[in-house]
C-alpha positions, 0 to 999 in steps of 0.5 A: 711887688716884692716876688721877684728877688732872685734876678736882683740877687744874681744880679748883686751877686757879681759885683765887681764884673761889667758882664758875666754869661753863663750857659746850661745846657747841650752843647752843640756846634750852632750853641757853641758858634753862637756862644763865641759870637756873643763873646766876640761882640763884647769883646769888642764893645768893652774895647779890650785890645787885639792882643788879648781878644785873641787870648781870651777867644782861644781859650774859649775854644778851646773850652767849649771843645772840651765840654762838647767831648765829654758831655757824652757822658750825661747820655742817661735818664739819671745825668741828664739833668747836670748839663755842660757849663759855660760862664765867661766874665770880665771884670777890671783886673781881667777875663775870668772864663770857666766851663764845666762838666761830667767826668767820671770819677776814675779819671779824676786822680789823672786830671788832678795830676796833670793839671799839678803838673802843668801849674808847676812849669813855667812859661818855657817849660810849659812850650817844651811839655806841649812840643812834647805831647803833640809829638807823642801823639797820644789821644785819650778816647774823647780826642786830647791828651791834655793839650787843651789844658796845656794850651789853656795855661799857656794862654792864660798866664796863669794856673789852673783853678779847678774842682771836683764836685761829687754827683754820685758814685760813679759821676763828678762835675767837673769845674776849670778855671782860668783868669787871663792876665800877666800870671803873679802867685798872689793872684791865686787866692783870687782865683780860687775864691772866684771859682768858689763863687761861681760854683755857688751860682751854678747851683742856684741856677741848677735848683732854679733850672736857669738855662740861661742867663746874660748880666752885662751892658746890652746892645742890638748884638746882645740881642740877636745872639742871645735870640740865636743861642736859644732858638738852638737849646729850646726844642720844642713845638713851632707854635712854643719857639715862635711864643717863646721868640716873640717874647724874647724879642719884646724883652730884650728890645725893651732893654736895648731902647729903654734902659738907662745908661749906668756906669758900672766899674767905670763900664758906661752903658745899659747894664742889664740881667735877662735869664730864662727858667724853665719847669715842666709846665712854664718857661720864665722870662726874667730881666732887670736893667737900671731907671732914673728914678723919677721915671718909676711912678709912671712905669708902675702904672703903665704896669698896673694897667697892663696887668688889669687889662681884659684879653679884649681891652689889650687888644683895643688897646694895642691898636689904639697905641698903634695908631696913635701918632702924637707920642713923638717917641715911636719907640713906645714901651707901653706897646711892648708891655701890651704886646708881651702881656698878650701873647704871655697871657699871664701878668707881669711881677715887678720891682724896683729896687733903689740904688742911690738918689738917681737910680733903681734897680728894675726887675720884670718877670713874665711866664708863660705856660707850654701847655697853655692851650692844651697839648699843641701839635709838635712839630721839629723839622729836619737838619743834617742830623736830626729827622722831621718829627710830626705829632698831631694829638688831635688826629693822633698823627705820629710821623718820624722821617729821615736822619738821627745823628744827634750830638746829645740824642737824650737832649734832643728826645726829652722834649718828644717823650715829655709831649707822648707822656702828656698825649698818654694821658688823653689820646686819640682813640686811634694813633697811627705812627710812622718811622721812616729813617734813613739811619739812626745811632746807638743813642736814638736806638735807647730813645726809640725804645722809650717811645715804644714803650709809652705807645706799648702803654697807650695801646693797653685802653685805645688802638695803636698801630706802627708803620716801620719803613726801610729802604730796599736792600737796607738790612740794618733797619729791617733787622730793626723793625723785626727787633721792636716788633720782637721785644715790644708788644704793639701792632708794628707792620714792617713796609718795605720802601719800593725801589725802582725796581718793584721789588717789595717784600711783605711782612 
């Protein structure tokens, strides 16, 4: 079943690497934590030394940190859709880490010049310039003045590779380069040739919308942080996350029990790909890993099997591969093929792609539908910074409580907006809304007036009415109520929160 090129092409496509991660996506401090776990985990799998795991976890911080300080930037419908970049690989000759993200294109002529002129001192120039802007004192409205960069190249040993890629007027994406070895001049033209590849996979992956994508040796530490990372980028219903959890634990730990060891660039271990593709209506899982092959013939007819089960003949057949005992190997990946296959819904894709007389390169994809049963109930529950959120289309139930302080409020609501446009189309005849924040910023301000304005549409064929809460002697939220209530043509009841006192105003 040839349908499945794309993993072992971005598989090939880093020949010469024993690990590359990539990440897409809103950059929060959970994502970013758990990114540097990750990293750290393989760092200590490849066996790299002390010294230059330090080197390589810096620069790693110090690049994540500046990507979360300007993906600010993608706060708008229209740069929505270029997220933060962060891709770390290890090949022989060294570590080669590159991030990415929004700058707007007035700033690019000053980044251009400070970076020419970091790449122009040498080690102890480049000191002496650090001491000297630590000094200064000078912080740029996003929090540095170029001490990350300097640090960077000072860590590296290395200069600075970087690109401008132009998105539109206004808006450049903004790649930073940096290999980690002992700095020589003819290792630039590496360098250089290594950002241009990169770049050429990251628009594979924003064609594709890949939000994630590991290539390197897997471990039960691969696993868990990969699991992490995901929980924390994918919001979405309970009853999708769980879907979405279940499958990834099924996928990866068919990788982590059953893929064959292969050396790859003197690396010995189970070298695998596993990426996640998302559309509007399907989330794509997709890994590869090497087979012997005289394994291949019965895998493909476990697979075809599975494929041509009934609902009810995988369920009896799960449950007869459970009970069956005589298999000595308890680790049976028939009963992950069937359990993935049952909560997928959806039939496997395939391939095996021959490496040599012993191996095979194979590739599995399953896709599930977000929307499989209808729209579901949606369901996020509070954090630190962000509120509950209830909605329930079957009673047409839409509840909003507590804090909205996202770190990046478009990433947070897309999903929300994206469920109310789907509700929009078949409502309940009746919705009833409730907000109660304690307090919100300016970004869910623009947010809360999307979702006014799907409801303001909905209430045209079927009744909508809002409930807007705020606490006694909150001012600001009050003054809020009365703004929507101003601005949006829908039913909203302003309800004061009864303080200790009694004391209620009516509206």
């Amino acid at each position: 079943m040839k349908n499945n090129n794309l993993a072992y092409k971005l598989f090939e496509s880093i020949r010469g690497s024993t690990m590359e991660y990539t990440y897409r996506g809103s950059f929060t401090t959970k994502v970013t934590d758990t990114i540097l776990a990750l990293t750290e985990s393989n760092l200590q799998n490849e066996n790299v030394e002390k010294k230059i795991r330090k080197r390589v976890f810096f620069i790693i911080v110090e690049g994540l940190q500046n990507v979360t300080r300007h993906q600010s930037s993608a706060e708008s419908d229209e740069l929505a859709g270029y997220p933060g970049l962060f891709v770390v690989q290890y090949k022989p000759d060294g570590y080669y880490i590159t991030t990415g993200n929004l700058i707007k294109s007035t700033h690019e002529e000053n980044i251009t010049a400070l970076i020419n002129k970091i790449n122009n001192l040498n080690k102890e120039e480049l000191k002496k310039y650090s001491l000297e802007k630590l000094g200064e004192g000078e912080f740029s409205e996003k929090g540095g003045a170029g001490l990350g960069l300097i640090e960077i190249a000072r860590k590296s040993g290395n200069k600075l590779v970087y690109e401008f890629d132009k998105i539109n007027d206004d808006y450049s994406f903004f790649y930073m380069h940096s290999k980690i070895i002992d700095f020589s001049d003819d290792s630039k033209s590496d360098n250089i040739d290594s950002l241009k590849q990169i770049i050429k996979r990251h628009k594979i992956l924003e064609k594709e919308n890949i939000l994630l994508n590991f290539i390197g040796a897997f471990t039960q530490d691969t696993l868990v942080n990969l699991l992490s990372i995901t929980e924390n980028q994918l919001q979405g219903t309970v009853i999708l996350k769980m879907k979405v959890f279940n499958l990834m634990v099924e996928i990866l730990q068919n990788i982590v029990n059953h893929a064959d060891i292969y050396t790859l660039n003197n690396v010995t271990g189970k070298h695998a790909i596993f990426y996640i593709k998302e559309s509007k209506e399907n989330l794509t899982f997709t890994s590869g890993n090497y087979v012997e092959n005289y394994k291949i013939k019965e895998f493909k007819e476990k697979l075809e099997n599975v494929n041509n089960l009934s609902e009810t003949d995988l369920s009896d057949e799960y449950n007869e591969t459970l009970l069956n005992f005589n298999n000595n190997n308890d680790e049976n990946p028939g009963l992950g093929l069937l359990d993935i296959k049952m909560k997928a819904k959806n039939a496997f894709i395939y391939d095996f792609y021959k490496i040599d007389e012993k191996f095979s390169f194979f590739t599995l994809k399953i896709q599930i539908n977000k929307m499989k049963d209808g729209l579901e109930k949606y369901i996020i529950q509070s954090e630190e910074d962000t509120p509950e959120i209830i909605l329930d289309p079957e009673d047409g139930i839409l509840k909003f409580k507590g804090k909205s302080i996202p770190e990046n409020a478009v990433s947070f609501y897309k999903p929300i907006i994206d469920w109310l446009h789907s509700y929009k189309e078949n409502p309940a005849d009746h919705t009833q809304i409730s907000f109660e924040f304690d307090y919100y910023n300016t970004a869910t301000d623009r947010q809360l007036v999307k979702i006014l304005l799907i409801l303001e549409e909905i209430s045209k064929n079927n009744s909508v009415d809002i409930d807007w809460y705020y606490n006694t002697g909150d001012i600001s939220m009050l003054n809020d109520g009365r703004k929507f209530k101003e601005l949006i043509d829908l039913n909203i009841e302003i309800i004061e929160l009864i303080d200790e006192d009694g004391n209620n105003d009516d509206f």
